[in-house]
C-alpha positions in Angstrom: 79.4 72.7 11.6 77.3 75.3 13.4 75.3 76.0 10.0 74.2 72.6 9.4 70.6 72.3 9.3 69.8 69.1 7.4 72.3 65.9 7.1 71.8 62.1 6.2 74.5 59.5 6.7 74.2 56.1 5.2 77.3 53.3 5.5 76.6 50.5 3.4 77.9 46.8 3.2 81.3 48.4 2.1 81.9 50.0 5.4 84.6 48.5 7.4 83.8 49.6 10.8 82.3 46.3 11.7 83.6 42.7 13.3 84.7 40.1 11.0 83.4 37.5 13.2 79.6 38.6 14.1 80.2 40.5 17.0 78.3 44.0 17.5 81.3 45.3 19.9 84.7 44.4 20.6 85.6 40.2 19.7 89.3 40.3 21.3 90.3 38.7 18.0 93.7 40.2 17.2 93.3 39.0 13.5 90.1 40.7 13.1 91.0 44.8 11.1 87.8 46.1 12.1 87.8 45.5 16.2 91.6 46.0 16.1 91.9 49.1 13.6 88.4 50.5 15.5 88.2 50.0 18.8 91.7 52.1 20.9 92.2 53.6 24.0 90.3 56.9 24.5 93.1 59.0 23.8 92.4 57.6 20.0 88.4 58.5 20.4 87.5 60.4 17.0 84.3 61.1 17.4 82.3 61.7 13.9 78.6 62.2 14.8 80.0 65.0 17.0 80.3 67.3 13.7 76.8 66.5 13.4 75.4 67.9 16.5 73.8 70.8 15.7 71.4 69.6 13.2 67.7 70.0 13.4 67.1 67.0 10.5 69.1 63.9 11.2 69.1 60.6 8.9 71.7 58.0 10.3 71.2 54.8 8.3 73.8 52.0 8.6 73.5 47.7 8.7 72.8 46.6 12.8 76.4 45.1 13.0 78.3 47.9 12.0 79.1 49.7 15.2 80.3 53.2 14.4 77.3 55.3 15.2 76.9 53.4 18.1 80.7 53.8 19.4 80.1 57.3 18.8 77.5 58.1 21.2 79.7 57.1 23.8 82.0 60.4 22.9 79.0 62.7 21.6 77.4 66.1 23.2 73.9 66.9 23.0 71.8 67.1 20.1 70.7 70.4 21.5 68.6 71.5 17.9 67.7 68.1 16.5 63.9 67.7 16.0 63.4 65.1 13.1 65.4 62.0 13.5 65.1 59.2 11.2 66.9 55.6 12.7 66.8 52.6 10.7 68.4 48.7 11.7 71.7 49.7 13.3 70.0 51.2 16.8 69.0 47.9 17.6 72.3 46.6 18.2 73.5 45.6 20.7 70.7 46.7 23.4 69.0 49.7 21.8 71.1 51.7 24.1 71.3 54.1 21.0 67.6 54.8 21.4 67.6 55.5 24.8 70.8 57.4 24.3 68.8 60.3 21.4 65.3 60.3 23.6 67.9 61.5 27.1 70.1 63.8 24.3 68.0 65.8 22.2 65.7 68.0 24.1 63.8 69.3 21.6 62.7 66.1 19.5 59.2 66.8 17.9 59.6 63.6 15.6 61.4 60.1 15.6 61.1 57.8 13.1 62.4 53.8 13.4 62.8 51.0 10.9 63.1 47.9 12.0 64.1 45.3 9.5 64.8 42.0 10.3 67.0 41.4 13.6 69.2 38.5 14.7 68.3 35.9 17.4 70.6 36.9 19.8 69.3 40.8 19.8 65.2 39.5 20.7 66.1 37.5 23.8 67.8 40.7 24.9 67.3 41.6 28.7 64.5 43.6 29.4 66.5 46.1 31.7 66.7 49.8 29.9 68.2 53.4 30.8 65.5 55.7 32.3 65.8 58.9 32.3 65.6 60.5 36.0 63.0 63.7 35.1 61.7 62.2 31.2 62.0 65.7 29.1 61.8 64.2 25.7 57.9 63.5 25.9 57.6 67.2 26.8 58.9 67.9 22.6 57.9 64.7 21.3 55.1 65.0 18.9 55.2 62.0 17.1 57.0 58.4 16.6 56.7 55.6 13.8 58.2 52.8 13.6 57.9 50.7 10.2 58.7 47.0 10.3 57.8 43.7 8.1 56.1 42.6 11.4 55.2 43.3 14.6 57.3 40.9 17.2 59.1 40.8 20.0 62.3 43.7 19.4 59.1 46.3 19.0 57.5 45.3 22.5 61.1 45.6 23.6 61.3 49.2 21.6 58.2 50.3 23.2 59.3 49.9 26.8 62.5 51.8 26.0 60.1 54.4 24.6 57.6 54.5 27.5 60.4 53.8 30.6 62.0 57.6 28.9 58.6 58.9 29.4 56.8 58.6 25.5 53.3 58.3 26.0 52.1 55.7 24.1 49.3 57.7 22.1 52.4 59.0 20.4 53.4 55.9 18.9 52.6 54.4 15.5 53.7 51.1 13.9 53.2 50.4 10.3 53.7 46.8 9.1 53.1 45.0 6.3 50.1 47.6 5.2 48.8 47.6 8.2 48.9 50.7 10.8 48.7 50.4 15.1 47.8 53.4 16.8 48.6 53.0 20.7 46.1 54.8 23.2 46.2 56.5 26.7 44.5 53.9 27.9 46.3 50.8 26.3 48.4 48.4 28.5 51.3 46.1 27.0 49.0 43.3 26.9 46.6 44.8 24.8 49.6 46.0 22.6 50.7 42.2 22.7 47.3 41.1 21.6 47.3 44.2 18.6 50.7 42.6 17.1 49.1 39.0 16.8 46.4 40.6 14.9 48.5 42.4 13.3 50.5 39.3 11.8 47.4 38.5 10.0 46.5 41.8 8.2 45.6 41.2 4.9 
């Protein structure tokens, strides 16, 4: 669609294109449709956000354990005109490889927005080892980045160092929570940012 300009996507609970038993990729299970029906050699690989590629206003809004978006990426070109990109719960999961994956394919990013709402367990332990991009180009575009959670824990330290390792200066960053609004600076180190979220728990 080389006219689209603006598009939002939103799968709700009634999507299928997720594991019946938990899992935010393939569980082996032969009984389970959605890995079964979902997840076929690459001669199969249907890729849908690829007629979305030459937006320059992107919502993608689906639950964290459905796994289409994500399976996409893995088949998708550049988002070579996208500038406003709104990302809610299902970029965490599994390993916010789908962040990393928009800030090292869409050049010309001027703003990102990120909801976080409330993540399993398993995804906050996560290893702390991210994709960095070689020469960081998205900063050069970047403008401006929110993110809006309940509150301010341990998967948004983990957002910020995907963030800053693809070269986002922190004074671009914002994080509203609970009525409350951090602003990072040049100057601030991820202890300070540490110490900003425990206050931040106890906003009024």
């Amino acid at each position: 669609m080389p006219s689209l300009a603006t598009a939002a996507v939103r799968l709700d609970h009634f999507c299928h294109d997720r594991c019946a038993n938990g899992w935010y990729d393939d569980c082996g299970d032969a009984g389970c449709k959605g890995c079964h029906d979902y997840y076929r050699p690459d001669e199969y690989d249907c890729v849908f956000l690829e007629g979305l590629t030459e937006a320059t206003d992107l919502t993608l809004l689906a639950y964290s354990k459905v796994y289409l978006f994500n399976r996409d990426l893995k088949w998708c070109s550049t988002f070579s005109k996208l500038k406003t990109l709104f990302l809610n719960a299902w970029f965490v999961a599994p390993d916010l490889s789908a962040l990393a994956w928009f800030l090292q394919h869409a050049p010309l990013l001027e703003r990102l927005f990120l909801r976080v709402s409330k993540v399993p367990n398993n995804l906050v332990g996560m290893d702390g080892s991210f994709n960095q991009l070689e020469q960081p180009f998205a900063a050069s575009h970047l403008q401006i980045v929110e993110i809006y959670c309940r509150e301010v824990d341990g998967i948004i330290l983990k957002i910020l160092k995907v963030l800053n390792a693809n070269g986002v200066p922190l004074e671009k960053i914002s994080i509203r929570c609970s009525g409350c609004e951090l602003s990072m600076n040049t100057h601030a180190s991820y202890y300070a940012v540490v110490n900003m979220c425990c206050r931040a728990k106890h906003c009024p």
